[in-house]
N, C-alpha and C positions, 0 to 999 in steps of 0.2 A: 504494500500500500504506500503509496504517496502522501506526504504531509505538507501541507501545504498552508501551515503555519511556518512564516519565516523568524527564523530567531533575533534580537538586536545585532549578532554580528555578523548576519548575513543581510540587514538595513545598511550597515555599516561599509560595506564592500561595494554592494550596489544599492547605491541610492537612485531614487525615482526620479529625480532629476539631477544637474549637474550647474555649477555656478560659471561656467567656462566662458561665458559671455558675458558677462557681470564686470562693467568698468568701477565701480563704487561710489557712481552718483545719480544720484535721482532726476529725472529728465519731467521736469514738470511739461513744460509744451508738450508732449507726447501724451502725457496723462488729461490735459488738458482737449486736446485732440481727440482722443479717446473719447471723453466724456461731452465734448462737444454735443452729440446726437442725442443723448439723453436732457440734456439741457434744454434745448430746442423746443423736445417732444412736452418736458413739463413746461416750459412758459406757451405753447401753444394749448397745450391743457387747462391752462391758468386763465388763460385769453379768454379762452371759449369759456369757463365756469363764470366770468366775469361778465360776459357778454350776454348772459342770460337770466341775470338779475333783475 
């Protein structure tokens, strides 16, 4: 049989991901980028809730 609980030092070895890309600063305008669309969506939501008052 196969176990297929992994131990801490088999987390250890292979982790699920990897930091290899990782320069060590945080990139606000990309975050901001990102969240652009969701911004949008709530102040159009907001628009509309207000427009129907």
């Amino acid at each position: 049989m196969i176990n297929s609980v992994q131990t801490s030092s088999d987390h250890a070895r292979n982790p699920a991901w990897t930091i290899e890309g990782y320069d060590g600063e945080t990139h606000y305008s990309d975050v901001l980028k990102a969240l652009s669309p969701a911004f949008f969506i709530l102040a159009a939501a907001a628009a509309l809730m207000l427009a129907i008052l």
